[in-house]
N, CA, C and O atoms as CSV, one atom per row, in Angstrom:
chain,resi,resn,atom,element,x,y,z
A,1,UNK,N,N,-59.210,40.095,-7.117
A,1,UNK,CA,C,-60.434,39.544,-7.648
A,1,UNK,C,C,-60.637,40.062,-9.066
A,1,UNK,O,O,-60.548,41.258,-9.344
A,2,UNK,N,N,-60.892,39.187,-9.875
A,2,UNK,CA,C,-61.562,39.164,-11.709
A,2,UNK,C,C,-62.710,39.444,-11.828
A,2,UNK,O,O,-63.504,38.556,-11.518
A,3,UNK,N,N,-63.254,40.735,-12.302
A,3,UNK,CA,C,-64.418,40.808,-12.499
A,3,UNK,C,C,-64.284,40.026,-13.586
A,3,UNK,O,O,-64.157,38.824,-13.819
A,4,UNK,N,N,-64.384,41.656,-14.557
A,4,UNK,CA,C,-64.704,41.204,-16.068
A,4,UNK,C,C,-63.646,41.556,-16.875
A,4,UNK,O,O,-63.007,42.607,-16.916
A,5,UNK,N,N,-63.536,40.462,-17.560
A,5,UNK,CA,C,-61.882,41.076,-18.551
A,5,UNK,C,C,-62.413,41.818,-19.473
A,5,UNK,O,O,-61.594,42.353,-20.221
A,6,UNK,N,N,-63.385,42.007,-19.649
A,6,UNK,CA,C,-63.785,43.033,-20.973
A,6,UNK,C,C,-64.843,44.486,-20.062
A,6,UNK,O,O,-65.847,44.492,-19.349
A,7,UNK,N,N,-63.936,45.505,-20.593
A,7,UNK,CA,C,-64.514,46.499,-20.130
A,7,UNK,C,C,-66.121,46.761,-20.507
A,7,UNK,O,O,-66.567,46.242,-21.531
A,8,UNK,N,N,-66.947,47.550,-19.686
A,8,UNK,CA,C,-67.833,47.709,-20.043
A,8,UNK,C,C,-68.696,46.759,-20.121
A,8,UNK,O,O,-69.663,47.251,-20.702
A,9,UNK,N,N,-68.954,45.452,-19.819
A,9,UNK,CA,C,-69.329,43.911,-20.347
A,9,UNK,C,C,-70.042,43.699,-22.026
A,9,UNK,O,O,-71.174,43.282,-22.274
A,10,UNK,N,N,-69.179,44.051,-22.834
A,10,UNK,CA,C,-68.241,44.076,-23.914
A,10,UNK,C,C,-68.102,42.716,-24.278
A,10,UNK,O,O,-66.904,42.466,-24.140
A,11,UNK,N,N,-68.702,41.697,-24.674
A,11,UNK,CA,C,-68.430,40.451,-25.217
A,11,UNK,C,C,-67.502,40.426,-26.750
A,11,UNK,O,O,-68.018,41.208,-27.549
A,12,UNK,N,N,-66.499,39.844,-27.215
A,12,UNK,CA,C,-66.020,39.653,-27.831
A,12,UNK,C,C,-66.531,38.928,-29.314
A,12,UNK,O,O,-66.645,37.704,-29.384
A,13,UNK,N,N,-66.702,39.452,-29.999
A,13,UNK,CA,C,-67.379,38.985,-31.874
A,13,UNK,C,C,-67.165,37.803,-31.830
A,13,UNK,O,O,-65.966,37.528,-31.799
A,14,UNK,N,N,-68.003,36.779,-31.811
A,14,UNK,CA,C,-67.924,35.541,-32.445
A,14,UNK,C,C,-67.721,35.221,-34.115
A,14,UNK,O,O,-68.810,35.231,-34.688
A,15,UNK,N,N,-66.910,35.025,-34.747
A,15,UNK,CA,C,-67.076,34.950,-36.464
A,15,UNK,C,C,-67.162,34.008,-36.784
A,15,UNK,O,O,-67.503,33.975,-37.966
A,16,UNK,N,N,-66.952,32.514,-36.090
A,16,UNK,CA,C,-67.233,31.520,-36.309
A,16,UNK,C,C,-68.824,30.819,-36.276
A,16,UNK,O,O,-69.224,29.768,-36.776
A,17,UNK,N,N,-69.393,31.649,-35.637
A,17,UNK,CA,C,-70.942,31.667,-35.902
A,17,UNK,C,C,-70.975,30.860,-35.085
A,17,UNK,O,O,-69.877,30.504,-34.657
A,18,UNK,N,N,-72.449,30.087,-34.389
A,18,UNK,CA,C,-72.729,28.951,-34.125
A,18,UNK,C,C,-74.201,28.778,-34.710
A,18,UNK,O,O,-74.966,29.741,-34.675
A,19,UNK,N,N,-74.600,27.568,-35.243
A,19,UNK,CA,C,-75.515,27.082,-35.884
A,19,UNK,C,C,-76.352,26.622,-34.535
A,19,UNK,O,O,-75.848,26.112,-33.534
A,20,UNK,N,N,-78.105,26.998,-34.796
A,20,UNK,CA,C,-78.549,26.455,-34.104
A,20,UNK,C,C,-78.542,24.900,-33.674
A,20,UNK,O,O,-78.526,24.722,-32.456
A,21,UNK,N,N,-78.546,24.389,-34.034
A,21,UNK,CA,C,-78.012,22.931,-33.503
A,21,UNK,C,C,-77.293,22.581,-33.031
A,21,UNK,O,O,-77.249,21.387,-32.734
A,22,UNK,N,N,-76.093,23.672,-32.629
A,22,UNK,CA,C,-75.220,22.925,-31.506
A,22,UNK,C,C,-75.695,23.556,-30.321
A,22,UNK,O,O,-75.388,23.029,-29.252
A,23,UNK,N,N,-76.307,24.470,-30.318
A,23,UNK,CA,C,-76.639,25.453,-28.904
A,23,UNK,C,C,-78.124,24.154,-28.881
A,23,UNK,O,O,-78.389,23.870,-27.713
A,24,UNK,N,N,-78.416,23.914,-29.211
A,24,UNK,CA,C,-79.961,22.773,-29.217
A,24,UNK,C,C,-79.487,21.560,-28.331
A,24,UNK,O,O,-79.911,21.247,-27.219
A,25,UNK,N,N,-78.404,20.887,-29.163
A,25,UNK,CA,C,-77.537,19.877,-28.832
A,25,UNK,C,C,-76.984,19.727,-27.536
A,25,UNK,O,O,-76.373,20.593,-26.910
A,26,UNK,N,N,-77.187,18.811,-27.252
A,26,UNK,CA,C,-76.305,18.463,-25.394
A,26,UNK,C,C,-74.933,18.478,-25.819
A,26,UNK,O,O,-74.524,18.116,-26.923
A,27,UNK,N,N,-73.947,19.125,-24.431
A,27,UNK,CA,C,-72.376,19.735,-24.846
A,27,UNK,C,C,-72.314,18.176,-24.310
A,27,UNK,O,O,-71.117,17.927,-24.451
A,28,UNK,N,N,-72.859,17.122,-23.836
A,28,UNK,CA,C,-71.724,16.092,-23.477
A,28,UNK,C,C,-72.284,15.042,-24.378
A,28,UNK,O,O,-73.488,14.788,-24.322
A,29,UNK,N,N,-71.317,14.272,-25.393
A,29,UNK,CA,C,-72.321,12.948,-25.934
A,29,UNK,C,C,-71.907,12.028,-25.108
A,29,UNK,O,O,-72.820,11.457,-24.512
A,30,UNK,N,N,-70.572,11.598,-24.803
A,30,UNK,CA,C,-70.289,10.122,-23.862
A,30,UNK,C,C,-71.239,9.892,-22.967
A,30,UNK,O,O,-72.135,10.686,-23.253
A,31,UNK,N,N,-71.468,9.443,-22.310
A,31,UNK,CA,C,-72.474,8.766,-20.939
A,31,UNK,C,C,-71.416,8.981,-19.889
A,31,UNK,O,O,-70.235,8.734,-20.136
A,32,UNK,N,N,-71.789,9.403,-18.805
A,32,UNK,CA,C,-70.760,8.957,-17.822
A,32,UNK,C,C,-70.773,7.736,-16.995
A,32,UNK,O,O,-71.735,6.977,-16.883
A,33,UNK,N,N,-69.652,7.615,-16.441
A,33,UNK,CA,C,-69.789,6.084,-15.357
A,33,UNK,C,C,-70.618,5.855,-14.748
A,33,UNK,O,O,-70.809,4.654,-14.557
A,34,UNK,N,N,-71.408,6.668,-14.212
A,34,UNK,CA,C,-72.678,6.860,-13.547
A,34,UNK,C,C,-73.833,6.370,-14.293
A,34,UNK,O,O,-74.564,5.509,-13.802
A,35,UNK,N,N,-74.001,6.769,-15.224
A,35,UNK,CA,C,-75.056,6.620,-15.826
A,35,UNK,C,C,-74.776,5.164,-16.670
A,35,UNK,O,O,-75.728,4.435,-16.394
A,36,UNK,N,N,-73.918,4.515,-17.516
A,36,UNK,CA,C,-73.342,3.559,-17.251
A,36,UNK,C,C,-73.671,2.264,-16.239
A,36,UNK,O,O,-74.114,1.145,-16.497
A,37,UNK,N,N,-73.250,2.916,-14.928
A,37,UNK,CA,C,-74.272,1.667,-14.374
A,37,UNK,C,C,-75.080,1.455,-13.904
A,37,UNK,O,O,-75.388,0.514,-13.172
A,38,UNK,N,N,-75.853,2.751,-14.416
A,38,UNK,CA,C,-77.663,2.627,-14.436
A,38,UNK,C,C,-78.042,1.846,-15.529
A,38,UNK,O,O,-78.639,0.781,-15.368
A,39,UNK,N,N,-77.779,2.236,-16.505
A,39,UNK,CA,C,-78.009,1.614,-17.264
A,39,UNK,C,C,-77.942,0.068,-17.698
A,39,UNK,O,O,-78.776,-0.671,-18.221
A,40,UNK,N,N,-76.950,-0.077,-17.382
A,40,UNK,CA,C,-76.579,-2.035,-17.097
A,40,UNK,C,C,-77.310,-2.719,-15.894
A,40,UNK,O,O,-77.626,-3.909,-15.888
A,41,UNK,N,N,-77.543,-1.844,-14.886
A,41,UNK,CA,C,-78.261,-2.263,-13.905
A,41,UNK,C,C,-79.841,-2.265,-14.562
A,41,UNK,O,O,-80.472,-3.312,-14.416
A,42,UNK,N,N,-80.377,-1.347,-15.143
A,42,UNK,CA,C,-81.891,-1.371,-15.231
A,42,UNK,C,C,-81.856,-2.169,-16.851
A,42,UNK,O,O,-82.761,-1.746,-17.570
A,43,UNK,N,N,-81.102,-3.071,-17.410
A,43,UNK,CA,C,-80.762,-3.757,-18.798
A,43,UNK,C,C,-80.862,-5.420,-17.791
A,43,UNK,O,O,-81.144,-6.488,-18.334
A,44,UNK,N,N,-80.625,-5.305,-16.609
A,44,UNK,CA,C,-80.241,-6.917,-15.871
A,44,UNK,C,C,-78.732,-7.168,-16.796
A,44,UNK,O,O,-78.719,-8.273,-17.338
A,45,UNK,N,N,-77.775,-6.516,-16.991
A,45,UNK,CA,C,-76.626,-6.627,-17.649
A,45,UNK,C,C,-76.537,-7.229,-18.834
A,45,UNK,O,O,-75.483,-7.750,-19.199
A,46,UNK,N,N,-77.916,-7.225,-19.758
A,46,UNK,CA,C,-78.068,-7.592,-20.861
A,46,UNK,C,C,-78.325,-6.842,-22.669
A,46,UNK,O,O,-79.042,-5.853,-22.816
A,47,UNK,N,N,-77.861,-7.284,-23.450
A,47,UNK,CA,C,-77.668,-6.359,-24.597
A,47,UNK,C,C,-79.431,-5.966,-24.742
A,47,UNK,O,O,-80.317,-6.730,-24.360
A,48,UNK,N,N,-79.629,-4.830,-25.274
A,48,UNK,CA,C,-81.369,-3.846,-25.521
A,48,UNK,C,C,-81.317,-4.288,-26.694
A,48,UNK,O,O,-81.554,-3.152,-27.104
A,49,UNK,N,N,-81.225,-4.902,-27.673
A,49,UNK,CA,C,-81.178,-5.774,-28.679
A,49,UNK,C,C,-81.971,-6.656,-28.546
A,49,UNK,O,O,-81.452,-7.658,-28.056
A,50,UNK,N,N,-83.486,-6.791,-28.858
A,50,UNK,CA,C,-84.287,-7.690,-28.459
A,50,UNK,C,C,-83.823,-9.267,-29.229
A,50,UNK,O,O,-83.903,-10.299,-28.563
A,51,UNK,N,N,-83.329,-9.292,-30.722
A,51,UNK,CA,C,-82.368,-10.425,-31.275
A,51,UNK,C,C,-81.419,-11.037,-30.849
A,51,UNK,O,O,-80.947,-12.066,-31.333
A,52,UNK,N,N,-80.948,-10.289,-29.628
A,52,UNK,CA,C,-79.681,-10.738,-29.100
A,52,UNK,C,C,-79.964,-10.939,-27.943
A,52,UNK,O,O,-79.792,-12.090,-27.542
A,53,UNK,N,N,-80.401,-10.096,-27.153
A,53,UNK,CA,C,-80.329,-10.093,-25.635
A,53,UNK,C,C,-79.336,-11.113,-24.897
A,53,UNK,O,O,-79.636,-11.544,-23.784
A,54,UNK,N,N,-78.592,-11.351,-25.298
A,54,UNK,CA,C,-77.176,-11.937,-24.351
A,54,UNK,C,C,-76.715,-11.215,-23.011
A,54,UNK,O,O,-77.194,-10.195,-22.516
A,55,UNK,N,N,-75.619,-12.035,-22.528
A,55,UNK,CA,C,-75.219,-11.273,-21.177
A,55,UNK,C,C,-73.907,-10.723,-22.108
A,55,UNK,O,O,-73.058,-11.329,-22.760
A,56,UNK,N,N,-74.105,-9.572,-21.904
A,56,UNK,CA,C,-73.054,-8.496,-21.719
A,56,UNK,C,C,-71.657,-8.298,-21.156
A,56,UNK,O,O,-71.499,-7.825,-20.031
A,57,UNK,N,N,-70.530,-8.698,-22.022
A,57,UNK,CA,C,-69.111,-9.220,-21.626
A,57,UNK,C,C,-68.545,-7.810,-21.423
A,57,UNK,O,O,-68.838,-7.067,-22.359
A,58,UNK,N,N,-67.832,-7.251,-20.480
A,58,UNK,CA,C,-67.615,-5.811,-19.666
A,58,UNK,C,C,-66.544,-5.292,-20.643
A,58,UNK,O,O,-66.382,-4.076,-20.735
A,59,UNK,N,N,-65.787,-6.159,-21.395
A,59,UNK,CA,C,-65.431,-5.518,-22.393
A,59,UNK,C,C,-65.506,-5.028,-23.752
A,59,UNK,O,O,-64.685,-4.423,-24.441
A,60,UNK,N,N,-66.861,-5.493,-24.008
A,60,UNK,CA,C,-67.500,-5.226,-25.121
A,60,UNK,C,C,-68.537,-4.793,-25.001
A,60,UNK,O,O,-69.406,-5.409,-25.619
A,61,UNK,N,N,-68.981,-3.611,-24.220
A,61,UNK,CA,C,-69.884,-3.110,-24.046
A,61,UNK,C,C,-70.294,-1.476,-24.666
A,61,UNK,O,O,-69.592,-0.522,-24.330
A,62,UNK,N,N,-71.362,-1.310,-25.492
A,62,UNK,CA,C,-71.045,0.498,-26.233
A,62,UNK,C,C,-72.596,0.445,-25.278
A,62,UNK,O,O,-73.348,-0.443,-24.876
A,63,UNK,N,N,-72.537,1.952,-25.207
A,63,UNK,CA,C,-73.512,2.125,-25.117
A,63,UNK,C,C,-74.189,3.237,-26.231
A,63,UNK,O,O,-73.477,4.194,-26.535
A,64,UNK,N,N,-75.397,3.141,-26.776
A,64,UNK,CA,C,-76.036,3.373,-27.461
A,64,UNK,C,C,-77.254,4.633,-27.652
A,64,UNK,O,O,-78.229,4.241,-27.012
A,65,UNK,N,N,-77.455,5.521,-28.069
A,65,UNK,CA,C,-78.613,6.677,-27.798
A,65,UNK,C,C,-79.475,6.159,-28.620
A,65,UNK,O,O,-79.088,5.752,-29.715
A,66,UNK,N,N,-80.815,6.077,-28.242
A,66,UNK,CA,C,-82.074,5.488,-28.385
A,66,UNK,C,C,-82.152,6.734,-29.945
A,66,UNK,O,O,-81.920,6.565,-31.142
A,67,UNK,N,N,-82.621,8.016,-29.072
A,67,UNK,CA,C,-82.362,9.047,-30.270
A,67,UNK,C,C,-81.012,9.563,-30.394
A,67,UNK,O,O,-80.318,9.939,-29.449
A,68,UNK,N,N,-80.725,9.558,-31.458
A,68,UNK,CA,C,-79.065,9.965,-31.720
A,68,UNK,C,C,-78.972,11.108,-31.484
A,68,UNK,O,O,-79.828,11.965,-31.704
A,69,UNK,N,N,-77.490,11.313,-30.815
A,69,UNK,CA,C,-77.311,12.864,-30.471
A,69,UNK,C,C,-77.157,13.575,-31.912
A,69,UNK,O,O,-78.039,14.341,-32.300
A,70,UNK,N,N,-76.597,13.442,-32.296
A,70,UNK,CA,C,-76.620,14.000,-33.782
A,70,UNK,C,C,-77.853,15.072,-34.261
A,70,UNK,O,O,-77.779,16.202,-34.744
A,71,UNK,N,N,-79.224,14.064,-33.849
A,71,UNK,CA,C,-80.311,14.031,-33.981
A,71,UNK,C,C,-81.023,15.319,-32.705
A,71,UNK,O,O,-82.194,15.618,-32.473
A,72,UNK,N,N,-79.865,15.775,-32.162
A,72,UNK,CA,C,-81.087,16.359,-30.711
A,72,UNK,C,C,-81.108,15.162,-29.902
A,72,UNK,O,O,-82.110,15.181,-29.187
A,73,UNK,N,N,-80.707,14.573,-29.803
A,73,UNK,CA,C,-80.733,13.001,-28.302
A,73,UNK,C,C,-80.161,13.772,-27.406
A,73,UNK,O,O,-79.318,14.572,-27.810
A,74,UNK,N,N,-80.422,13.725,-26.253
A,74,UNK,CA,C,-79.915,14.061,-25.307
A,74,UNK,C,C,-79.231,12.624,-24.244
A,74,UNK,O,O,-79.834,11.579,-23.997
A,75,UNK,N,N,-77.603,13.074,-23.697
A,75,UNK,CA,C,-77.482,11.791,-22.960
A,75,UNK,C,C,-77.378,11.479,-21.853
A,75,UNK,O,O,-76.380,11.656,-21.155
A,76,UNK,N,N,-78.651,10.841,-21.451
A,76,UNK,CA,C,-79.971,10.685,-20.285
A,76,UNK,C,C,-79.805,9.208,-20.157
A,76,UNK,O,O,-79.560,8.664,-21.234
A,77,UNK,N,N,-79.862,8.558,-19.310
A,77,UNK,CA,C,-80.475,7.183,-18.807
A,77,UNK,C,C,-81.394,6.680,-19.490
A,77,UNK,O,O,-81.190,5.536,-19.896
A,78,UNK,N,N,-82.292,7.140,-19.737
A,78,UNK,CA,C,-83.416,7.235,-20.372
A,78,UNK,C,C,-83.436,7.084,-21.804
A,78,UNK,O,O,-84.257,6.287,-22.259
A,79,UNK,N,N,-82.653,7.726,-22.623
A,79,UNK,CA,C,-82.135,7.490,-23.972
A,79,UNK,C,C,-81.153,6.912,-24.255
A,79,UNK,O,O,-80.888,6.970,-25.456
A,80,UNK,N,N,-80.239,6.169,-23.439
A,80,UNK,CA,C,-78.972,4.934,-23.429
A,80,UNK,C,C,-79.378,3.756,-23.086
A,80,UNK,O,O,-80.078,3.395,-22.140
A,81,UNK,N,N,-78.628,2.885,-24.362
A,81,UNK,CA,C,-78.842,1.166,-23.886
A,81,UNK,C,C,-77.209,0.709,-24.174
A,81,UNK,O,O,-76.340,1.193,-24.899
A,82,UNK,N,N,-77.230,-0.332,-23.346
A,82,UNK,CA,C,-76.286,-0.686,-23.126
A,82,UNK,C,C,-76.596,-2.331,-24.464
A,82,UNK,O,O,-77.393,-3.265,-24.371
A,83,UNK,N,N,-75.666,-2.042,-25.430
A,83,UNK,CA,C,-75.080,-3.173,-26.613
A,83,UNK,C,C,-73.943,-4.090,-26.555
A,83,UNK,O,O,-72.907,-3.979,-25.900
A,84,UNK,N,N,-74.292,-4.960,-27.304
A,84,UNK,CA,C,-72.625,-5.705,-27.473
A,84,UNK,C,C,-72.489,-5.344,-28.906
A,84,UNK,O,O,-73.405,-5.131,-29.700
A,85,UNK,N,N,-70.707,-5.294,-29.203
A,85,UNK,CA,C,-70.486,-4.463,-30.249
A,85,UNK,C,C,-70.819,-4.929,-31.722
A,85,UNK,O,O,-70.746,-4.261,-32.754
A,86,UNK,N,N,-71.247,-6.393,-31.539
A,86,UNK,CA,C,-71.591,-6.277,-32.969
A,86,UNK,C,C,-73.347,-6.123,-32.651
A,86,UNK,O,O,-73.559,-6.782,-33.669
A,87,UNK,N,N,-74.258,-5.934,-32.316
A,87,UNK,CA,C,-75.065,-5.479,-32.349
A,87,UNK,C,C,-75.417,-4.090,-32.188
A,87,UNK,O,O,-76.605,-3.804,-32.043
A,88,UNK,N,N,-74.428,-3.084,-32.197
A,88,UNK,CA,C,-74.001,-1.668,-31.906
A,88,UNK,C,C,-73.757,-1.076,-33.652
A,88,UNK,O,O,-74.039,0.023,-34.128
A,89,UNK,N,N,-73.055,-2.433,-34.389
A,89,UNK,CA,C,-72.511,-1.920,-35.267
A,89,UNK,C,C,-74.242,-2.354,-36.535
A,89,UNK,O,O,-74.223,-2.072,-37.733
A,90,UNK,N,N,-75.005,-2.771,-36.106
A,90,UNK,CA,C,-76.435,-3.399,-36.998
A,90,UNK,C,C,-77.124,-2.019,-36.592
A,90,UNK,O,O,-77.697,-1.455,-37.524
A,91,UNK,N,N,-77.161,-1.407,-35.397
A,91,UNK,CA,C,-77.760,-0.631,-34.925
A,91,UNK,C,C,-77.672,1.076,-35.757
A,91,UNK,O,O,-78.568,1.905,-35.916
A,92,UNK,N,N,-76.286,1.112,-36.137
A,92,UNK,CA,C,-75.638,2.222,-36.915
A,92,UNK,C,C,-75.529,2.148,-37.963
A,92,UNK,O,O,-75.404,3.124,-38.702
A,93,UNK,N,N,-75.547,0.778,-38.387
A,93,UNK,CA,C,-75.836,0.555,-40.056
A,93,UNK,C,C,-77.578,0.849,-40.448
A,93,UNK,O,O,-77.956,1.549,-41.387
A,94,UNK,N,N,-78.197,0.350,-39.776
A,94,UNK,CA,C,-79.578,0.421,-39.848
A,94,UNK,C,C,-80.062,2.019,-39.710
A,94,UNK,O,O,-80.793,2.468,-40.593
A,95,UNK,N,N,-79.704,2.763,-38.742
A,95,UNK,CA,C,-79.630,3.822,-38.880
A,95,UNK,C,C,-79.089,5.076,-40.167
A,95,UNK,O,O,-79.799,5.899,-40.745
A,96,UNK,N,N,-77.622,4.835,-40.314
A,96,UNK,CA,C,-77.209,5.194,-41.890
A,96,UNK,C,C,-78.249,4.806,-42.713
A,96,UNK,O,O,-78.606,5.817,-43.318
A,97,UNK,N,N,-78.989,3.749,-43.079
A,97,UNK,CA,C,-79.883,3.583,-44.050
A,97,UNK,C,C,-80.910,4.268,-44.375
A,97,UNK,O,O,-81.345,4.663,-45.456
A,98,UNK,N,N,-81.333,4.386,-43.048
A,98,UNK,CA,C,-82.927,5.563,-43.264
A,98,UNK,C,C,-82.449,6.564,-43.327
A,98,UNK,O,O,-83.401,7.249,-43.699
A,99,UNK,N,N,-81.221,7.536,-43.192
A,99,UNK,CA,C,-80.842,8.583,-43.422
A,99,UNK,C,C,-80.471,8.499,-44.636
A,99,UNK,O,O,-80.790,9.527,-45.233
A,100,UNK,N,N,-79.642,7.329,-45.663
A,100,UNK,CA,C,-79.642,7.741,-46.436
A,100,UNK,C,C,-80.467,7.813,-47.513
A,100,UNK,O,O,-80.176,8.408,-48.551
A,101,UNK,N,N,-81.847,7.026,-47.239
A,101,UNK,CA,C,-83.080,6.962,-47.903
A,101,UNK,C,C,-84.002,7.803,-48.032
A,101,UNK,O,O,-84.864,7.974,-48.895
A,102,UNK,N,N,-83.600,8.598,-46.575
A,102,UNK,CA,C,-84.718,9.567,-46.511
A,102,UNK,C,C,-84.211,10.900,-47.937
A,102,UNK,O,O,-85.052,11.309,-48.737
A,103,UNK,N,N,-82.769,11.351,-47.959
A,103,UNK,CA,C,-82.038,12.159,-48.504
A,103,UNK,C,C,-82.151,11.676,-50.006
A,103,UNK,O,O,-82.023,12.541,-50.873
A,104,UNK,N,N,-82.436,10.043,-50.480
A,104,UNK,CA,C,-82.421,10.037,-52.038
A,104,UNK,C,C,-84.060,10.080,-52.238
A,104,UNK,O,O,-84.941,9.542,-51.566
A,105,UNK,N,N,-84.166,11.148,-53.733
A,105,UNK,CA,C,-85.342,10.990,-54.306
A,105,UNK,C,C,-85.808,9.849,-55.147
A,105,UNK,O,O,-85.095,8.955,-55.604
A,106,UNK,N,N,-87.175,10.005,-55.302
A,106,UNK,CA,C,-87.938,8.657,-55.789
A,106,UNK,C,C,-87.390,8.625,-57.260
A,106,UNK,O,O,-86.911,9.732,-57.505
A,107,UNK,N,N,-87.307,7.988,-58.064
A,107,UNK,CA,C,-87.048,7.872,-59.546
A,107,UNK,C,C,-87.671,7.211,-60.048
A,107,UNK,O,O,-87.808,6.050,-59.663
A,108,UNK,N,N,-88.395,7.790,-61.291
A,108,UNK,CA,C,-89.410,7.460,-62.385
A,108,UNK,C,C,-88.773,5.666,-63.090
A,108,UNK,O,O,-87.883,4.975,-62.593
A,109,UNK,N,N,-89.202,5.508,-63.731
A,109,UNK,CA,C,-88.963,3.964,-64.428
A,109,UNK,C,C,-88.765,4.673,-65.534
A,109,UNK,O,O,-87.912,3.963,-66.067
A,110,UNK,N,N,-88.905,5.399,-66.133
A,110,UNK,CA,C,-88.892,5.347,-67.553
A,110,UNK,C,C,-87.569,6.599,-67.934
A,110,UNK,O,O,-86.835,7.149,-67.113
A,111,UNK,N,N,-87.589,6.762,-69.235
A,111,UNK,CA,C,-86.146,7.030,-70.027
A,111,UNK,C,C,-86.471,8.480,-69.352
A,111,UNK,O,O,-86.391,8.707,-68.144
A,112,UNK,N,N,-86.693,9.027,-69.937
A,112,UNK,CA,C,-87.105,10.517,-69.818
A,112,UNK,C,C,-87.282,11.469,-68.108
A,112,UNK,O,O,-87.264,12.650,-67.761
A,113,UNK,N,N,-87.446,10.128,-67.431
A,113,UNK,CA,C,-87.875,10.700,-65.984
A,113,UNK,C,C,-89.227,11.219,-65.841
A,113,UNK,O,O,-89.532,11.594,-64.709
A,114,UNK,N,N,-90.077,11.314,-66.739
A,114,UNK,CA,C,-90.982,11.588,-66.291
A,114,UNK,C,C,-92.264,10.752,-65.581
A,114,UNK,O,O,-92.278,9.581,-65.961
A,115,UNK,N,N,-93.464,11.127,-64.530
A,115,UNK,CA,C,-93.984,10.613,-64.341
A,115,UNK,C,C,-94.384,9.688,-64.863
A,115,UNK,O,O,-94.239,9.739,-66.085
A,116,UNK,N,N,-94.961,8.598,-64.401
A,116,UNK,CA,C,-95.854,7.259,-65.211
A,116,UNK,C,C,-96.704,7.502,-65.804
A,116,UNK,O,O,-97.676,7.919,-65.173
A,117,UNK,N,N,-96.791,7.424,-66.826
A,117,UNK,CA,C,-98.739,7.480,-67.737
A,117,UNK,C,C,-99.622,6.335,-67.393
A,117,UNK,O,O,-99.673,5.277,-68.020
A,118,UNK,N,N,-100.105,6.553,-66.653
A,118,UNK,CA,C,-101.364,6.160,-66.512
A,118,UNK,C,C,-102.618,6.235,-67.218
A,118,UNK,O,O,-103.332,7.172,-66.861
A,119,UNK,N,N,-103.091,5.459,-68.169
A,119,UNK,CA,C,-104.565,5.728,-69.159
A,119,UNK,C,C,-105.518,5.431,-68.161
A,119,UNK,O,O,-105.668,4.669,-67.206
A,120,UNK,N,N,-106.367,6.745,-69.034
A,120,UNK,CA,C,-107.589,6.548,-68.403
A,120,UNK,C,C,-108.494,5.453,-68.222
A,120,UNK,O,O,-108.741,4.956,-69.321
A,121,UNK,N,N,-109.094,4.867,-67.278
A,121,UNK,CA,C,-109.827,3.422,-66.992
A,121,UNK,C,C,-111.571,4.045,-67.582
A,121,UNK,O,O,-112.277,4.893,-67.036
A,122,UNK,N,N,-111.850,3.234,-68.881
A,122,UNK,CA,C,-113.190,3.130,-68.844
A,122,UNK,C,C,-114.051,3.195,-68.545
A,122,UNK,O,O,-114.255,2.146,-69.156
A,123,UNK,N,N,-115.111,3.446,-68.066
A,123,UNK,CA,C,-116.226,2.618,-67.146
A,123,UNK,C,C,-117.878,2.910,-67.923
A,123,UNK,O,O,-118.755,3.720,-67.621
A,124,UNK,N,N,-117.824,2.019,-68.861
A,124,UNK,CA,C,-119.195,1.974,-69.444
A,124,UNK,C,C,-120.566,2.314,-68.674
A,124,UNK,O,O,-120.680,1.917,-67.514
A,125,UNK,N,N,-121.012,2.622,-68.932
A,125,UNK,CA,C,-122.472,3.402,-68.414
A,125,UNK,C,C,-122.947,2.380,-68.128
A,125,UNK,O,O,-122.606,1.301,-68.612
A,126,UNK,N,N,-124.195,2.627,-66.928
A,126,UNK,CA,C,-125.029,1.858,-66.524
A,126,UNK,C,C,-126.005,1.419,-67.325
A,126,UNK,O,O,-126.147,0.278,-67.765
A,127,UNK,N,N,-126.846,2.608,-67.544
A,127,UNK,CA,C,-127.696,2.469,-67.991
A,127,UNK,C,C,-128.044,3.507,-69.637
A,127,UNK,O,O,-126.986,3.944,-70.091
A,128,UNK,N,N,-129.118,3.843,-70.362
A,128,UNK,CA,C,-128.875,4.477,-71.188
A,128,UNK,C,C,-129.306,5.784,-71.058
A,128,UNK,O,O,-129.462,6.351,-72.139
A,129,UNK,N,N,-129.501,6.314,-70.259
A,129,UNK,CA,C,-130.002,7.574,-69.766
A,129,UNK,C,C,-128.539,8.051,-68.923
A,129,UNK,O,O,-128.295,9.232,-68.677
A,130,UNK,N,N,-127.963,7.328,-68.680
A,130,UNK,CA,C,-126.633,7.858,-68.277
A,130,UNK,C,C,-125.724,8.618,-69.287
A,130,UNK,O,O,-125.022,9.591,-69.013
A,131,UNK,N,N,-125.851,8.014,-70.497
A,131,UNK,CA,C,-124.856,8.159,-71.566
A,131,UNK,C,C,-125.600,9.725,-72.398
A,131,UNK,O,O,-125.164,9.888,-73.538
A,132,UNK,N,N,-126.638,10.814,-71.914
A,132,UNK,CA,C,-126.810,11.710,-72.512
A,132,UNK,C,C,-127.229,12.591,-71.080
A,132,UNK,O,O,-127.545,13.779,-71.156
């Protein structure tokens, strides 16, 4: 019988570090078969693509994380839809976009970059007891 290969219980130096986000992160992203045909079952075997909603050809089927694992998604029933692949591939493009929008800053109109000048707006007095 194996206790412990390290005397003393003695864990071995990690130097590769781990970043919080993968210890955050679910160790499995695929879906399994199981979950799979929960998912097609509670879809009525149809693409979650409200534009599309077609029936779902068994060989063109991805399935999809609602929140991306990338993101902290965890892969749950619950956060998988079952796609057809070109609506899989609108789904990941659309996605890339707001990521890469969120990451570029706003840019000024003018040469210099600096803010807009805005002049000050007028507003003539009411009356003449206002104006002292």
């Amino acid at each position: 019988m194996v206790r412990n290969q390290y005397p003393f219980g003695i864990q071995p130096l990690n130097l590769y570090g781990s970043s919080k986000k993968e210890s955050e992160r679910d160790g499995r992203r695929n879906f399994s078969q199981t979950q799979r045909k929960e998912i097609l079952y509670q879809q009525d075997n149809r693409c979650a693509r409200t534009e599309c909603h077609k029936r779902l050809d068994p060989r063109d089927i991805h399935y999809h994380h609602e929140k991306p694992w990338a993101s902290g998604g965890r892969t749950i029933t619950t956060n998988g839809r079952a796609v057809c692949g070109s609506c899989h591939n609108i789904l990941g493009h659309e996605e890339n976009l707001k990521r890469v929008d969120k990451k570029r800053p706003h840019k000024s109109n003018n040469y210099l970059g600096l803010p807009e000048f805005k002049p000050y707006k007028f507003k003539p007095a009411k009356t003449f007891k206002d104006l002292f």
